[in-house]
Every structure is written in structure tokens, then in C-alpha cells.
KOLDOKE-303436 format. One line per 2 residues: their letters; for each residue x, y, z of C-alpha. Coordinates in Angstrom, 3 decimals, m for minus. Each point is the difference from the previous one (the first is absolute). Example, Ala and Ser with C-alpha at 12.3 -4.5 7.8 and 13.67 -1.06 7.14 Angstrom:
% residues 2
AS	12.300:m4.500:7.800; 1.370:3.440:m0.660
//
This chain:
% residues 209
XX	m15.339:m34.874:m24.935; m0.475:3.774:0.969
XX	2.107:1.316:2.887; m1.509:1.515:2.934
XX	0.864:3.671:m1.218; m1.874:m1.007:m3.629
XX	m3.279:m1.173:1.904; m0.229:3.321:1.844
XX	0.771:1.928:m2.877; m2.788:m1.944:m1.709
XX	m2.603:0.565:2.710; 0.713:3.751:1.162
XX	m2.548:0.072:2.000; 0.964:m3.221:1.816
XX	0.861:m0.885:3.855; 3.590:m1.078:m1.771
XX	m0.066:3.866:m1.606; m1.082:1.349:3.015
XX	2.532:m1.471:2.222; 2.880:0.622:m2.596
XX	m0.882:3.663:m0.530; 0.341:0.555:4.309
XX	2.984:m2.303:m0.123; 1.800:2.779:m2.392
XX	m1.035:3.203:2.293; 1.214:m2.161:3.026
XX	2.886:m1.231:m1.174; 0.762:3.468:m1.563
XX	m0.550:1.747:3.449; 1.898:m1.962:2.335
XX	1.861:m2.602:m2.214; 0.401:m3.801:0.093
XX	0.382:m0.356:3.733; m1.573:2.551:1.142
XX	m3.059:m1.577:m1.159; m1.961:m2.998:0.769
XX	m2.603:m2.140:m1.142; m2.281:1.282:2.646
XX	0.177:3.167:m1.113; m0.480:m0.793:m3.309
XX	m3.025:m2.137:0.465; m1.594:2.703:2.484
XX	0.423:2.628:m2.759; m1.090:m1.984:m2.681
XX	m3.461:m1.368:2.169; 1.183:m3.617:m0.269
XX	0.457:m2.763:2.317; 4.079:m0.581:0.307
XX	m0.910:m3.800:m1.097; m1.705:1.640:m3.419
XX	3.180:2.033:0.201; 2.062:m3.118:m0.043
XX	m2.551:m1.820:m2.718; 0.825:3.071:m2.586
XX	3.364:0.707:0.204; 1.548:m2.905:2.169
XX	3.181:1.413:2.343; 0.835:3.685:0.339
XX	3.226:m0.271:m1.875; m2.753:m1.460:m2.657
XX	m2.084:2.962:m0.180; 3.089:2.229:0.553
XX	1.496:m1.604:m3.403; m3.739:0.399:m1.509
XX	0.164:3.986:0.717; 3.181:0.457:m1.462
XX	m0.733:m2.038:m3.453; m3.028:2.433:0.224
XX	2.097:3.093:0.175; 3.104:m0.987:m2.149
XX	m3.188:m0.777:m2.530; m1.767:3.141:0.211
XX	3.024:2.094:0.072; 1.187:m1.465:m3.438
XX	m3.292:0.561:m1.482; 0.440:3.947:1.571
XX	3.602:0.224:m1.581; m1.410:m1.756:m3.237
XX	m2.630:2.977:m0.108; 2.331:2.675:0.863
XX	2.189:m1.299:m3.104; m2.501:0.534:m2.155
XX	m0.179:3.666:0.781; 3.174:1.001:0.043
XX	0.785:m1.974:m3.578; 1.380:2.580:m2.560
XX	0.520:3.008:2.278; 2.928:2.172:1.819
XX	1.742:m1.144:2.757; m1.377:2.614:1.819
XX	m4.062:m0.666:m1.261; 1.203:m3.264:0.927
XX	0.791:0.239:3.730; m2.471:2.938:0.421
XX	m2.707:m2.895:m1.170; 1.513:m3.172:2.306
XX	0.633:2.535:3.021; m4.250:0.726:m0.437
XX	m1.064:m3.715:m0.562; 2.072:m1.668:2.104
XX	m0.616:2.704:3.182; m4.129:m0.795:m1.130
XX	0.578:m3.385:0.660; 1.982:m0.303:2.713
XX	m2.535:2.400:1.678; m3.216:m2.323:m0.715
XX	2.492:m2.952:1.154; 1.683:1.128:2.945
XX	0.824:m3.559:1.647; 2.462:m0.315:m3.603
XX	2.768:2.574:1.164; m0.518:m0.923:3.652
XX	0.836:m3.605:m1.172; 2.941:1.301:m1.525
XX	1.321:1.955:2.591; m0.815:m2.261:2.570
XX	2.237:m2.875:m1.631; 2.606:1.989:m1.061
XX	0.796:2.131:3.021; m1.940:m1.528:2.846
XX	2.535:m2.463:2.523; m2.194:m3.205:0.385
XX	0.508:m3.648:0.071; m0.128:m2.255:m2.865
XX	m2.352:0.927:m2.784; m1.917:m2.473:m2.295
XX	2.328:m0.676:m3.256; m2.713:1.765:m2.442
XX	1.034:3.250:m0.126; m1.137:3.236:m2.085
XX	1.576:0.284:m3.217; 1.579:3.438:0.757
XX	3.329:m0.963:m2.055; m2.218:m1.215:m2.995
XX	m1.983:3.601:0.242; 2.858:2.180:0.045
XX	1.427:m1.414:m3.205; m3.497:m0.025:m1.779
XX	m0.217:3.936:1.142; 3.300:0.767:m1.290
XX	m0.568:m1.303:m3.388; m3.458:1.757:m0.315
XX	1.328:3.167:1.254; 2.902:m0.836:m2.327
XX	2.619:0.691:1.966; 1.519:m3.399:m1.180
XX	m0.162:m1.541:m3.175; m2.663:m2.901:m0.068
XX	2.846:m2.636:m1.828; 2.460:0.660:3.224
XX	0.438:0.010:3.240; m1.302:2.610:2.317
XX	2.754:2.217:1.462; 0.679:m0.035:3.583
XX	m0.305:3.777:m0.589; m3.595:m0.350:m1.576
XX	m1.349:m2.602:2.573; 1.101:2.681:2.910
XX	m1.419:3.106:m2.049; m3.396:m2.597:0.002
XX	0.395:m0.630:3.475; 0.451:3.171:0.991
XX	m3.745:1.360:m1.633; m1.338:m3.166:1.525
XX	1.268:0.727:3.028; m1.381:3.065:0.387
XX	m3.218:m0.822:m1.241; m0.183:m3.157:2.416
XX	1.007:2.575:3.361; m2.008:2.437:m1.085
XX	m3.210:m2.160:0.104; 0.918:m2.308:2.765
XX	0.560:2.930:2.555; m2.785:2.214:m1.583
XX	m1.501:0.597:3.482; 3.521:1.444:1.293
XX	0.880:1.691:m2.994; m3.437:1.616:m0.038
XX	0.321:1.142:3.439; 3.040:1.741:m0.839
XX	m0.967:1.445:m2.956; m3.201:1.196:1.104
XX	m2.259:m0.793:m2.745; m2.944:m1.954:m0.822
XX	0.473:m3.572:m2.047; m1.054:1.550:m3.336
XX	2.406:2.886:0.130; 2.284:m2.591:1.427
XX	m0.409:m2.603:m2.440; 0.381:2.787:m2.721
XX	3.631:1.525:1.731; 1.447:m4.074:m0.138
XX	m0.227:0.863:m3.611; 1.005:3.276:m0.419
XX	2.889:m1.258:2.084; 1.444:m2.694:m1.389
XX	m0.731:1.525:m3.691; 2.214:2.892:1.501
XX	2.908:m1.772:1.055; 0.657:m2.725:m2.489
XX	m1.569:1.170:m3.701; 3.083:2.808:0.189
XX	2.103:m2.448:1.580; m0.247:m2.758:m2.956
XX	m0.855:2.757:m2.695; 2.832:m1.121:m3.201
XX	0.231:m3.261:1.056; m1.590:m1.295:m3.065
X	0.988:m3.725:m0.634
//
């Protein structure tokens, strides 16, 4: 039997769909408590008892948006392997550092998620969690700064976390950061790059695995 996050997926165009794709920006803009059902179900144009039909509890649909995102954030890493197969370290992170700020742009509620669980003080969160551990291995091995038949470094999962890091504050608090930058969101989205590329191709230049 297909889950409730397979049916949507199915049927994109779906109340189910509909509802999940609100659930993400909500839940990515004020996090799991700072968001209701209400508010879900007034954003998505649904009756809170079609709400409950779909997706059952909150802590349901909660789990539901972050299957979604640990899903489409493997597929994203999956792509961004592809890319950077066969090239310098520094083609490499040049390549992630583009694709992964792209993404995270069109999918803002992802690094809000992310922030929000790791740095936010809240109560007690639903057990399914995003896969951030997972990721940070699965970038160091495509960035090869571990060898894919060991394990990653503590060193290499903090020289991940840092890029990620500043990717994921960068976007979150792109209102802020714009406003003391002074600069539209193209020229903006274009310095995140320049940026990071600045600091951390010279920084990992020679570390060839």
C-alpha cells in the first residue's frame, strides 16, 4: 500500500499535494510548533477535517515533509555528484557551492528546517528527523575529501559543515543580509557564491584525497 507522501507525489496536483507543499513553507518558516493545523489548512484552502483526512496528526504531516525533503535533497546531492565526477577539488566545490546555493534558493523552507532544528530551543520534536549526518558524509565523499571505502573524518564532516553552514545562513537570513549589504537578490544571490567560492576553494586547495 502507498504511503501518504507516495499518493501526493503521484497526484501533484492533488488536495494531498497541495496541503503537503504549504505544510513545507510553514513548517520551514516558523518550525514544528510554531505551526498549526489551522494554519496549514487556511493556507492550503482546505477544511482542517480534509486536513486531518490527508495527512492525519500534525506530527503526521510534519514526518511527511521531512521524508519529502530528506528525499529531494538526496536526489539534489545525487545530481550534484554527477557533475563534479572526474574533476579538481576545486571544479568540484566551485560546482556543489553553485548547485546546492540554486537549490536551496528555489527551496527555502529546506535550510530553515535545518536551522530551525538544530539551533532553535523548543520542546520535544517528532523522532523523524533530517538526515543531516547521512548528507555530510555523502558530500564529503563526492567532494572527495574522504575516501568512499572509509570513514569520513571528523575534520572532513566539519570542513562540509562549515560550506553548508554558510550556505544555509546565508539563505535563511537573505532579507537581513540583503539589507546590510545593500543589493538587490540577483546581485545578492550571485555574491553568496562569489563568497563562499572565495573563502573555502583556497582554503581546501591540495587537499586531494
Amino acid at each position: 500500500m502507498k504511503s501518504r507522501l507516495e499518493k501526493a507525489r503521484d497526484a501533484p496536483g492533488s488536495t494531498k499535494a497541495r496541503t503537503l507543499k504549504k505544510a513545507r513553507q510553514l513548517f520551514g518558516e516558523y518550525g514544528f510548533h510554531g505551526s498549526t493545523t489551522r494554519m496549514i489548512a487556511l493556507e492550503a484552502g482546505v477544511d482542517i477535517s480534509t486536513l486531518y483526512y490527508h495527512w492525519g496528526e500534525k506530527a503526521d504531516l510534519y514526518e511527511a515533509v521531512v521524508l519529502d525533503i530528506n528525499d529531494d535533497l538526496r536526489e539534489q546531492l545525487r545530481h550534484v555528484e554527477q557533475l563534479v565526477r572526474g574533476r579538481t577539488l576545486a571544479e568540484r566545490l566551485g560546482i556543489a557551492i553553485d548547485e546546492m546555493t540554486d537549490y536551496l534558493l528555489a527551496h527555502p523552507e529546506v535550510s530553515n528546517l535545518v536551522l530551525l532544528r538544530y539551533f532553535a530551543k523548543t520542546r520535544a520534536e517528532p523522532i523523524t528527523d533530517l538526515r543531516v549526518p547521512s548528507f555530510v558524509s555523502t558530500i564529503a565523499r563526492a567532494m572527495k575529501l574522504a575516501d568512499k571505502d572509509k570513514p569520513v573524518s571528523p575534520e572532513a564532516r566539519m570542513q562540509v559543515l562549515a560550506i553548508m553552514n554558510g550556505i544555509y545562513n546565508f539563505i535563511s537570513g537573505q532579507e537581513f543580509f540583503r539589507s546590510i549589504v545593500g543589493v538587490e537578490r540577483d546581485r545578492y544571490v550571485a555574491l553568496i557564491k562569489e563568497t563562499l567560492k572565495f573563502i573555502f576553494i583556497p582554503a581546501f586547495a591540495g587537499k586531494e584525497v
